[in-house]
N, C-alpha and C positions, 0 to 999 in steps of 0.2 A: 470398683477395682476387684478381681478375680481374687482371691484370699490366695497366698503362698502355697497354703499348707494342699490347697486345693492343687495346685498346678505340679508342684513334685511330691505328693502326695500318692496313696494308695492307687489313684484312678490312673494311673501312667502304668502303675504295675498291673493291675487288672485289665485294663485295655489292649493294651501296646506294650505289655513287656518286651525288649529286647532279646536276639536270645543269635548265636554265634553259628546256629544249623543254616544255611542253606538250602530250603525250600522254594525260588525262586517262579514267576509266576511265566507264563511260557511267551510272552509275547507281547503287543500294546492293539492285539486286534480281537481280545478277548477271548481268544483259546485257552482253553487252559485254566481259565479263572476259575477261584471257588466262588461262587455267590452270596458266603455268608462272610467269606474271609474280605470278601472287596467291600462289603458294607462297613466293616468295621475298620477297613483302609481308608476307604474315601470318609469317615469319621475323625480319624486320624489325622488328614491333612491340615485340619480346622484347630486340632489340639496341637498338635506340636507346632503351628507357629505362633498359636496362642504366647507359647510357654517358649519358645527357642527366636521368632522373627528378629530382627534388627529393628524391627518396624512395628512390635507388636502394639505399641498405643494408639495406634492407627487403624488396626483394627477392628471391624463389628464387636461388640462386647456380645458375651452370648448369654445365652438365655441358662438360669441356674436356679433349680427346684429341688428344696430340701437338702441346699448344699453340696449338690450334684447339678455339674453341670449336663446342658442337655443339648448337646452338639447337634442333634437331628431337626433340631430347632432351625439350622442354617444348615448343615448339610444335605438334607431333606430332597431338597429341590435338583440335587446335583447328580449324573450321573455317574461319575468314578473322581479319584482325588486328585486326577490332572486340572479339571473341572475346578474343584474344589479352589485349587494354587491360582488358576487363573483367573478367577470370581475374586479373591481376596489380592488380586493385583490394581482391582479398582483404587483399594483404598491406602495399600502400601505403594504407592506410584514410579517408585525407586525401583524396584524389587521386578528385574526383568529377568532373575536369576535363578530363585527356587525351582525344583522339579523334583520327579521322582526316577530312580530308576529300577527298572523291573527285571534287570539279567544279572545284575552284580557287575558289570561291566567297568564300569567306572572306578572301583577301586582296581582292579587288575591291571588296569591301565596307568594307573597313577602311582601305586606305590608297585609296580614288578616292574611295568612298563612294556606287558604282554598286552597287543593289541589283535583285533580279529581283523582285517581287511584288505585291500591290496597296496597299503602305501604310499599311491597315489592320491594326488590332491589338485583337481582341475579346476580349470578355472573359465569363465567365459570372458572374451574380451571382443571387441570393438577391432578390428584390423584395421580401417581408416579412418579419416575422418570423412562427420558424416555418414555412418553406413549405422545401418538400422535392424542389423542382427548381428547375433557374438556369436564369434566361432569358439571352440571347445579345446582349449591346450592346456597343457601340463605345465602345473605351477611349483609343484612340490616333489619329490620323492622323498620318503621318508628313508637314512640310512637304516642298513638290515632285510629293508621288507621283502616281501615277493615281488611289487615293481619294481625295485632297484636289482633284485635278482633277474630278474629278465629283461634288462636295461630299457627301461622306462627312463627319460630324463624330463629333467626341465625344459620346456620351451617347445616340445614337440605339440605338435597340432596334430588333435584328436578327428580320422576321417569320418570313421567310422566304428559302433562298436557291438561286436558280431552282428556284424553285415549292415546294421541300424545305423543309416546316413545321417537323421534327424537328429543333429549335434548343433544346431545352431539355434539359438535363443534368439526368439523374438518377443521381446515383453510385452506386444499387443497383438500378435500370433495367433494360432488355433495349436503351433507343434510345442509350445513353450514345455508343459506337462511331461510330453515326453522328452524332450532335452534334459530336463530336471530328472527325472527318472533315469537316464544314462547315466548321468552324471553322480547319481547316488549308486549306483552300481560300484562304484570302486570305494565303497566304505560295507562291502559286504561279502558272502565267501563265494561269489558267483564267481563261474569263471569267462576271463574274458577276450573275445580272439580282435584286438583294436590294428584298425588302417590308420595309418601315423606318418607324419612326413615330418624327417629332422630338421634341425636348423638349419643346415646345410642344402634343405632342399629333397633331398634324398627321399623316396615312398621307401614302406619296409612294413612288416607285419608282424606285433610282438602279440603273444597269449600269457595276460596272468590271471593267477587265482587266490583268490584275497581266503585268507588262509591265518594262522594263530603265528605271528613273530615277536622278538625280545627287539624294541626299537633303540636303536644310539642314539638321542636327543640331541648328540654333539656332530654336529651334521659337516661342520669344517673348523679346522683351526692352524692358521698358519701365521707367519710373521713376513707382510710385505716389506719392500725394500722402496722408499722412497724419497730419494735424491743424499739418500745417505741417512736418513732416518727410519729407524726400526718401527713400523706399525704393527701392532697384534691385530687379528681378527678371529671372530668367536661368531660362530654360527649357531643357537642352539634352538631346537624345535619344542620342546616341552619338560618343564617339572618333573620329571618321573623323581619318585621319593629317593634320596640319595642316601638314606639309612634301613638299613631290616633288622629288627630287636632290638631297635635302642645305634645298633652298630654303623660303621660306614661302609657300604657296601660297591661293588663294582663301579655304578655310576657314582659316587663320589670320587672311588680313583681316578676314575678318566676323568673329571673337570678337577682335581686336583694337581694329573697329569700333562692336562692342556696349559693350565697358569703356572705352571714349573716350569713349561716350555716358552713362557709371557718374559720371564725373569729378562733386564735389561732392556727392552721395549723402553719407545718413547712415548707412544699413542694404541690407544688401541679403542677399534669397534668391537661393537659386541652387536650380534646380529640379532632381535630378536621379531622379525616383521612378521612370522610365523607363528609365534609361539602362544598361545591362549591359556598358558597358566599350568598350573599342577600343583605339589605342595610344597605347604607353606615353609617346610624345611631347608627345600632343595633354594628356595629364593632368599630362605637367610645365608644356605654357605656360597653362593652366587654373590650378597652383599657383601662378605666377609672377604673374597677374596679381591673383591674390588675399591673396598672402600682405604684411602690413604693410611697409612701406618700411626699418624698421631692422633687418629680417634680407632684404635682398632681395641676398642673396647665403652665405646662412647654410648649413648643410647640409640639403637636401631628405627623401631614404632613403639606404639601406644596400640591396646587395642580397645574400640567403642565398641559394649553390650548392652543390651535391653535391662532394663529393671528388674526380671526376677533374675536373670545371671547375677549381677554384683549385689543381690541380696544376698546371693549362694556363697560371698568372694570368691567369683573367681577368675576376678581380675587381680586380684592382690599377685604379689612378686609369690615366685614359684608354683601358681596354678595354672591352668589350664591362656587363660586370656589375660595372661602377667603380664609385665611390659620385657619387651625383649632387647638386650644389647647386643653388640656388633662382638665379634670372638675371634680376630683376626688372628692367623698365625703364618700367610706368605710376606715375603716382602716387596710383591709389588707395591710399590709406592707412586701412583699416579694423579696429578695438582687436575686430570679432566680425562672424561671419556664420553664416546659417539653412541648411540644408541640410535639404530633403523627402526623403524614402529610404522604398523599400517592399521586400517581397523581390525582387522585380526590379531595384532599384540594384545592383552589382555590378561587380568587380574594378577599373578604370579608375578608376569614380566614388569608387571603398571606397579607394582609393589617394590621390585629390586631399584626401579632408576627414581621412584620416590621416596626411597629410603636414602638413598645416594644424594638428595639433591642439596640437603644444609650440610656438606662438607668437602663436595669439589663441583669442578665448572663441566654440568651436565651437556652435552647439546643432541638435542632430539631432532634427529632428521626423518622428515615425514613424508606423503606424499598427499596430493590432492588441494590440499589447504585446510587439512584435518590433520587430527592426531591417531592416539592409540583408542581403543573399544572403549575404555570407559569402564573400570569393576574394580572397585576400591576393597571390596568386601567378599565373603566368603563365607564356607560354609564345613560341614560334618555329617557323614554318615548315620542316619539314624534308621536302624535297623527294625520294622516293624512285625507284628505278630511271627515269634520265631523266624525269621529269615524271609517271610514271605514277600515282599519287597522291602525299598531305603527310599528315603527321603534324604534331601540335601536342601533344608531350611536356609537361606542366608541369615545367620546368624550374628557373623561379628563384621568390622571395617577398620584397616590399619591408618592412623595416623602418624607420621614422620614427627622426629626429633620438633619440629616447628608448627606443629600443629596441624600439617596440610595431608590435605587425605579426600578433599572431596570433587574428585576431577572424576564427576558420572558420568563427564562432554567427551573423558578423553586428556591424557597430557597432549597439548600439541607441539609442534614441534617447533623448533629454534630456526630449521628452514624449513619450512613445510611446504614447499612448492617443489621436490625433488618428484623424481619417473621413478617408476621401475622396470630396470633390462627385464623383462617375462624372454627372451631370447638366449639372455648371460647365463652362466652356472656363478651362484650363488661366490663369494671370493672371488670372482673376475674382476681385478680393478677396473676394467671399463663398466661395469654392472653401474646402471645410474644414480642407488642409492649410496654403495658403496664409494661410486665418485665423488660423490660428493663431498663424501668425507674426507676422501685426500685431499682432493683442492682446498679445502680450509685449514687442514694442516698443514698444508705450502702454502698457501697463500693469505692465512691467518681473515680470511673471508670466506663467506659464499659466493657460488655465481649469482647475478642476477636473474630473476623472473625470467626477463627476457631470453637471457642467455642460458637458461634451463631449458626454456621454450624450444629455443633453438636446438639445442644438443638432442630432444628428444624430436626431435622432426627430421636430423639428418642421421637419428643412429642408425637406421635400416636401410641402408645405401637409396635414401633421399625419398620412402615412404612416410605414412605419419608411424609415430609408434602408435600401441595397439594402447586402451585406454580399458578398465574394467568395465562390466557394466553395471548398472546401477541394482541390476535384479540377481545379482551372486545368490545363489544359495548358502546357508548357511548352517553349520555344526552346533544346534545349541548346546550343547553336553558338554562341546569343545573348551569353551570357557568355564574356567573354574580357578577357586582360591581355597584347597583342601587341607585340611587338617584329621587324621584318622585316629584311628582308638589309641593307639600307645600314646599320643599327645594329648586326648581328654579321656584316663583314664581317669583323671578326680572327678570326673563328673557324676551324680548318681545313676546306678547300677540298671533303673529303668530307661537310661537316655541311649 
């Protein structure tokens, strides 16, 4: 066993002290890098999950001479600390989460909600059945950004993009590489001149440029009208931290402003098929404004830490990974609510409908015959030699009022065999995931398999619907369950 005094000890301050500058390394292609400062980084990645993992008794114990430990012992062999994270993924098996990140990007994203790129979020699908390459359409626009400034929508089918026809993904291909490569283009500040045909059929030629915007997470919110009952519906895209110094800021008003506008609703969805987490704050006033009025102050989670944390307390009530209650103060008072979830739902989201589930009637509507991603757990910025890059150790994991908290597979869902419209705009009660919710709320069922089957075979005036493909690219960054420095400021002053 690693001695305490060892792990939050002197050697964190002499190593890796922490420190609030900004020195940032230029890139993940080795521009830029110091030589001395990455050796004592990629040292690093071995130490602080020693000392922070969720997992850390799982891993290698290391080698310790004269009461110094000797990290070089195991990091030796490795060439930088992504290396490092992903060597010790062997033995932490869970842990598909840890990384580093080397712009600072990730906090600006999460607690401003200032993102760099075009907004856009494509997607590759299947257009018939049977067909053995994915065409290139737009799955998402994010509100605010430079896509949705230059009307980008949903469901457009990507032709071309500046001039580059090779948009179609074939997963045993030779053009796969560069499809993916297009496709990462709209998560960067290139500019882009795309051949696009709308829903409608229509060709047309939109140019953007992925560029620095303040994103509205709350992507729609309106109250349908169905057969005389009031449904709410809640769109929202990501976490951005909904407090700056302690305070409530902007994005708290507006989901404050959207569930004021909820008041007398019978039913309401809450959209979150999208959303891949953010912080941990924004998903407890997310619970609070949802969870029934006669626990609006009940227990929220539990939070599970490694052995040296709750040596430190700081799980005890009022620290850092205390246990957290529910602090209701709207009066929506609703006995169930819908939650849409795809594998892209994730951590944040996977946290608010599992907080929700020991005290109203959840129902998870999914697609596939899957659930949500699957991230129970979560992590904190650790800021390494003065500012020179962060680490995001997965450190802690929320457990619910009832103990439950370890859905790695995924919550699945309650109908899990729903479509989704990739054609609809996001609130269009024909949209197939959204259907599905009303029909249960009139009709106090689901449709059947079959009759899902069907619906999703005649929605394209009698095409098949368009199906993902199995080789989606994906955002690992995108997923996350954060907690920042004003929420572990107890922590000591090297972390």
């Amino acid at each position: 066993m690693i001695k305490k005094s060892i792990l939050f000890g002197a050697l964190i301050a002499m190593f890796f002290a922490s420190s609030c500058e900004k020195d940032p390394v230029k890139g993940e292609d080795g521009e830029g890098k110091d030589p001395d400062k990455e050796t004592l980084f990629r040292d690093s990645a071995y130490y602080y999950s020693l000392a922070l993992s969720l997992w850390e008794d799982k891993l290698p114990s290391p080698t310790i001479k004269n009461d110094q430990i000797d990290l070089q012992a195991y990091t030796g062999k490795f060439a930088d600390a992504e290396a490092v994270l992903n060597d010790l993924r062997k033995y932490a098996t869970l842990d598909r989460f840890s990384f580093v990140d080397r712009t600072g990007d990730v906090s600006s994203e999460i607690q401003q909600g200032v993102y760099k790129e075009t907004g856009a979020v494509p997607i590759f699908l299947l257009e018939t059945a049977g067909a053995t390459k994915a065409q290139m359409y737009i799955r998402l626009v994010q509100k605010g950004s430079p896509a949705a400034d230059a009307g980008l929508m949903r469901g457009m089918k990507i032709v071309s993009v500046n001039g580059d026809k090779d948009v179609l993904l074939d997963p045993n291909g030779s053009n796969s590489q560069k499809a993916i490569q297009l496709y990462q283009k709209f998560f960067t500040g290139d500019k882009l001149v795309l051949e696009v045909v709308n829903t409608d059929g229509k060709a047309s030629t939109i140019t953007v440029t992925g560029t620095s915007y303040k994103m509205d997470p709350i992507l729609t919110n309106k109250v349908l009208d169905l057969n005389g009952k009031k449904v709410g519906y809640f769109a929202y895209t990501s976490f951005i931290n909904v407090y700056t110094g302690g305070k409530p800021n902007e994005h708290y008003n507006k989901m404050k402003a959207a569930f004021d506008g909820f008041a007398g609703v019978d039913e309401l969805v809450v959209d979150l098929r999208y959303n891949g987490g953010g912080s941990t704050l924004s998903a407890e006033e997310l619970s609070n404004f949802l969870v029934p009025t006669a626990n609006a102050k009940s227990e929220m989670y539990k939070y599970k830490i490694n052995r040296h944390l709750i040596a430190e307390g700081f799980n005890n009530e009022g620290m850092p990974f205390g246990p957290v209650n529910f602090d209701k103060t709207n009066t929506l008072n609703l006995k169930r609510v819908y939650f849409l979830v795809t594998k892209s739902t994730a951590s944040a989201s996977e946290l608010v409908i599992n907080n929700l589930k020991p005290y109203m009637d959840v129902q998870i509507i999914s697609t596939g015959n899957v659930g949500s991603y699957g991230k129970p757990v979560g992590f904190f910025e650790s800021k390494v030699l003065k500012g020179y890059a962060s680490y995001y150790i997965t450190s802690f994991q929320m457990l619910n009022s009832k103990g439950e908290g370890d859905y790695f597979s995924g919550l699945i869902g309650t109908k899990k065999d729903a479509y989704e419209g990739f054609t609809k705009q996001l609130g269009d009660p024909t949209e197939g995931m959204l259907s599905e919710a009303l029909y249960h709320i009139a009709n106090g069922s689901y449709r059947s398999s079959s009759a899902s089957a069907s619906l999703r075979k005649t929605s394209r005036s009698g095409k098949a619907e368009m199906e993902p493909s199995n080789k989606q690219p994906l955002n690992p960054h995108g997923i996350g369950m954060y907690k920042f420095a004003d929420e572990i400021k107890s922590l000591p002053a090297a972390f």
